[in-house]
C-alpha positions in Angstrom: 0.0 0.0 0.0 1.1 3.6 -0.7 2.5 6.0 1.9 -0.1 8.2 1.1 -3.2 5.8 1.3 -1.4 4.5 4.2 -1.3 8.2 5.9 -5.2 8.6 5.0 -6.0 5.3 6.7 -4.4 6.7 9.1 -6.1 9.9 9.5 -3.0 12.2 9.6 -3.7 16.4 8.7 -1.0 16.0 6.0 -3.1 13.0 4.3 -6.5 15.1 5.1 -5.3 18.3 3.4 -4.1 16.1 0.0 -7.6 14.9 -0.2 -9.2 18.3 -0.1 -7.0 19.6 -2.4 -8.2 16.7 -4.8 -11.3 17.6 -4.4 -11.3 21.2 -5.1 -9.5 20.8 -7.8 -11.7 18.5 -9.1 -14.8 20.6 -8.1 -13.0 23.6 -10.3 -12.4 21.2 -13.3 -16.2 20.5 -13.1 -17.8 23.4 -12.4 -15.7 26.0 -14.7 -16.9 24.9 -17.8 -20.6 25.3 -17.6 -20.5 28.4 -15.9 -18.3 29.3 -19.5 -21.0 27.4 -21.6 -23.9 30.1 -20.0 -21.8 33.0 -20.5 -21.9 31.7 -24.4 -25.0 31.1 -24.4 -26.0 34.6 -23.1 -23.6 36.3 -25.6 -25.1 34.6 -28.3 -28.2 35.7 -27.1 -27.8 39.7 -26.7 -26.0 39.3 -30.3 -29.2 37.6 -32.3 -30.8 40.5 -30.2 -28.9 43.4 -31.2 -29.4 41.5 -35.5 -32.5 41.5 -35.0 -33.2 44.7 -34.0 -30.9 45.8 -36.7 -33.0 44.5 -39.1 -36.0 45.9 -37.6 -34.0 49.3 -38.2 -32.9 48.3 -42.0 -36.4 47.3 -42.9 -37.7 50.5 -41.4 -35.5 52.2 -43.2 -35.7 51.0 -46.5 -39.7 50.9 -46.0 -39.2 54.9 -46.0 -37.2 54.8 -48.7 -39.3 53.2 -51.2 -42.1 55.4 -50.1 -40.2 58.1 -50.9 -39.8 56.7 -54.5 -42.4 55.4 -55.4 -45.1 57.8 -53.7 -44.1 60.5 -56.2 -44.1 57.8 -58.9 -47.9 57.6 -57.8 -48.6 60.6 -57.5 -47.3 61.0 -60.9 -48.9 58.4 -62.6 -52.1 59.6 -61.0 -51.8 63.2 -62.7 -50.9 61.2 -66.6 -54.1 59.6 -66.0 -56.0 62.6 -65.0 -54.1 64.2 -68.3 -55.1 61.6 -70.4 -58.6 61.4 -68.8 -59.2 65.0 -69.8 -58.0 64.6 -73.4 -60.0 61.6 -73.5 -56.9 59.1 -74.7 -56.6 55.6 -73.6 -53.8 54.7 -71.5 -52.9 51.7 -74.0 -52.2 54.8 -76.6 -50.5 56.8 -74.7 -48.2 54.0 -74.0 -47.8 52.9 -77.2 -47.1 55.8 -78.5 -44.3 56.4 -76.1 -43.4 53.1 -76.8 -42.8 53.9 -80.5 -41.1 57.1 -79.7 -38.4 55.7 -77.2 -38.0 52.6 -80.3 -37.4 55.0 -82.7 -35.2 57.5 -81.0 -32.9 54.9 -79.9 -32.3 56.7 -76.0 -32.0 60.3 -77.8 -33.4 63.0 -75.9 -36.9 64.1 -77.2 -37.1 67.8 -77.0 -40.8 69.8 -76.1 -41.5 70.9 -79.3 -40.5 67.5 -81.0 -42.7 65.9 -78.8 -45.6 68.6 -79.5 -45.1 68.0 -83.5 -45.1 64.1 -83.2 -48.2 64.4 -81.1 -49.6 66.2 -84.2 -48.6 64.3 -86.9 -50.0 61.3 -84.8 -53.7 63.0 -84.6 -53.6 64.1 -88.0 -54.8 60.8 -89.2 -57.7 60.3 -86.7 -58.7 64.0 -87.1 -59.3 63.5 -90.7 -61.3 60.8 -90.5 -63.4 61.7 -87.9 -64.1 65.1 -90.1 -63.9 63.1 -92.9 -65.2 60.0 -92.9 -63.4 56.6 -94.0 -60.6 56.9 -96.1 -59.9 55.0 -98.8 -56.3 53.0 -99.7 -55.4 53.4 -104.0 -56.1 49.3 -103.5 -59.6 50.0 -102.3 -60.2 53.0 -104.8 -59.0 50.2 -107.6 -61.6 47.6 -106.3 -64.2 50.2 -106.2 -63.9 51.6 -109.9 -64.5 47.6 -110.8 -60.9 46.1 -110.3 -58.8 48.6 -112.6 -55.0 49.1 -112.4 -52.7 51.4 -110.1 -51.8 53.0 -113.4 -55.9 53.9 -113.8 -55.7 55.4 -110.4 -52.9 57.5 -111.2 -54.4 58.7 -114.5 -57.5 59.5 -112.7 -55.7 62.0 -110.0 -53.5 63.2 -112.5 -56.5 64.0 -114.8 -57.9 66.1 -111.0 -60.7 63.6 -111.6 -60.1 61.8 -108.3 -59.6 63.4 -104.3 -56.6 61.5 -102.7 -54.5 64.1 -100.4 -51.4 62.7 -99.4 -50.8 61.6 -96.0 -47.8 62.9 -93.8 -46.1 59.4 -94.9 -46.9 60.0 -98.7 -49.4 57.5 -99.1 -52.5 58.4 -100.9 -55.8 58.7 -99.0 -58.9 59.1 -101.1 -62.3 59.5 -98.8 -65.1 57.8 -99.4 -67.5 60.7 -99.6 -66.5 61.4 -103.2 -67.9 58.1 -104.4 -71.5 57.3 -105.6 -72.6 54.5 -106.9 -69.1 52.8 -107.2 -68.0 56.1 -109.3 -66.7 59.4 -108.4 -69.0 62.6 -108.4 -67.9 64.4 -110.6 -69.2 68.1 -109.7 -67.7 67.7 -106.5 -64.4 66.5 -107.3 -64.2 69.8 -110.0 -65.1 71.5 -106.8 -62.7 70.2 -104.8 -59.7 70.9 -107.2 -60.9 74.4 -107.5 -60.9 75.4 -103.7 -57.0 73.0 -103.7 -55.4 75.7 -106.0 -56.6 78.5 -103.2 -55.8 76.2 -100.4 -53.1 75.8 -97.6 -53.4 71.9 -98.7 -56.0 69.3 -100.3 -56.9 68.6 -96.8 -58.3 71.8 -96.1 -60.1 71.3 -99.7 -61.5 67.9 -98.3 -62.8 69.7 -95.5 -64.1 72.5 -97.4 -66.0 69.2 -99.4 -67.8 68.4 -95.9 -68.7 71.7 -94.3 -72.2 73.5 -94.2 -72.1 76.6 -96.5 -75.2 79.4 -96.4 -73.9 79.8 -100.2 -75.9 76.1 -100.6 -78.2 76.5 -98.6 -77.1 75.4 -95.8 -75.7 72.2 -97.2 -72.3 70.4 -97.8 -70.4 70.8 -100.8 -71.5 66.8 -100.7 -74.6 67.0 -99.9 -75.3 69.2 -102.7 -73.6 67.1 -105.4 -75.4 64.1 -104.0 -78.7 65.3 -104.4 -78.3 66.9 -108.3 -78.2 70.5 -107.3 -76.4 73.4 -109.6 -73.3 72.1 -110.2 -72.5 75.7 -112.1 -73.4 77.0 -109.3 -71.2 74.8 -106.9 -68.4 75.9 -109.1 -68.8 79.1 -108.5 -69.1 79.2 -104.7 -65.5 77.2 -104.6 -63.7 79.6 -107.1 -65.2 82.4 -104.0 -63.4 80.5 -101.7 -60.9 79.3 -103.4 -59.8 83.4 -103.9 -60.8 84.1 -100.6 -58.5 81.5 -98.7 -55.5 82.2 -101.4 -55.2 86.1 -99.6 
């Protein structure tokens, strides 16, 4: 047997002190470790804390910053549709006329007064056919004289014996309220070249074709062809204002 088990059977101080010491030392080894273990724990704690609350703070943040974004985006938006609302456009128009714009100008800058003339140009169509009426292609025209050639056509406007202003692309537009009975009339077609040599433009002679005049009796330059009125007298109201738009 050991001197030292030997002194502890024997109940000496010396062997009494050697086992406390064991024993503490022990106790340390033992107890050191999970009082480390919940001052881990708690760290890890406060630091989710302090993330989380840091992302409460980011999310705040960034919530105020897209409001501040996209609430004038809104607002925006809002006063185009009140825009188009009052200029009675759809919004399916408007966008694909920006649409075309942007295409065409390839990321160019589009000045006011570009923008202003496009706008016009763009209207011009509609506004002449409401005015008007339908307007007729040089294909249409051809079916409607009974299937003739392009050449026929061309004679025909050549000869003044047809109305086809040309559009702000060039193509030929001939409305339909020259033709009767599949054929043109021919009063008001004489008509209408008359009041074109005065005129800004064969479109203002087209209108001129649609509007009431007090010199016919209250009636259209087509009205009164269409019914079989004067034509002398037709004639002479467009040479008056044929001179009177030439000043």
């Amino acid at each position: 047997m050991s001197a030292c088990r030997r002194n502890a059977c024997h109940g000496t101080p010396d062997a009494a002190l050697d086992v406390l010491a064991v024993s503490r030392q022990r106790s340390t080894i033992d107890v050191m470790p999970v009082k480390d273990h919940g001052r881990g724990l708690e760290s890890l704690r406060e630091i989710e804390a302090a993330v989380a609350e840091a992302v409460r703070e980011a999310e705040s943040g960034l919530e105020r910053r897209i409001e501040e974004i996209v609430k004038p985006l809104l607002e925006e938006i809002r006063r185009m549709r009140d825009v188009i609302a009052n200029f009675e456009v759809s919004e399916d128009a408007v966008v694909a006329f920006l649409q075309t714009i942007s295409e065409l100008l390839g990321g160019k800058p589009l000045t006011v007064k570009d923008a202003r003339r496009a706008g016009m140009i763009a209207a011009a169509g509609t506004t002449w056919r409401n005015e008007l009426g339908p307007l007729l292609t040089s294909a249409d025209v051809r079916t409607l004289l009974g299937d003739v050639s392009r050449q026929r056509v061309d004679e025909l406007l050549r000869a003044r014996r047809l109305i086809g202003p040309q559009d702000s692309a060039g193509r030929r537009q001939f409305p339909l309220f020259q033709f009767e009975g599949g054929q043109p009339l021919g009063a008001l077609v004489s008509a209408f070249w008359t009041v074109a040599d005065g005129a800004l433009s064969e479109w203002t002679a087209a209108s001129w074709c649609v509007a009431p005049d007090e010199a016919l009796e209250g009636m259209s330059p087509v009205e009164w062809a269409r019914v079989g009125k004067n034509q002398e007298h037709l004639l002479a109201v467009a040479r008056h204002d044929s001179a009177r738009l030439a000043r």
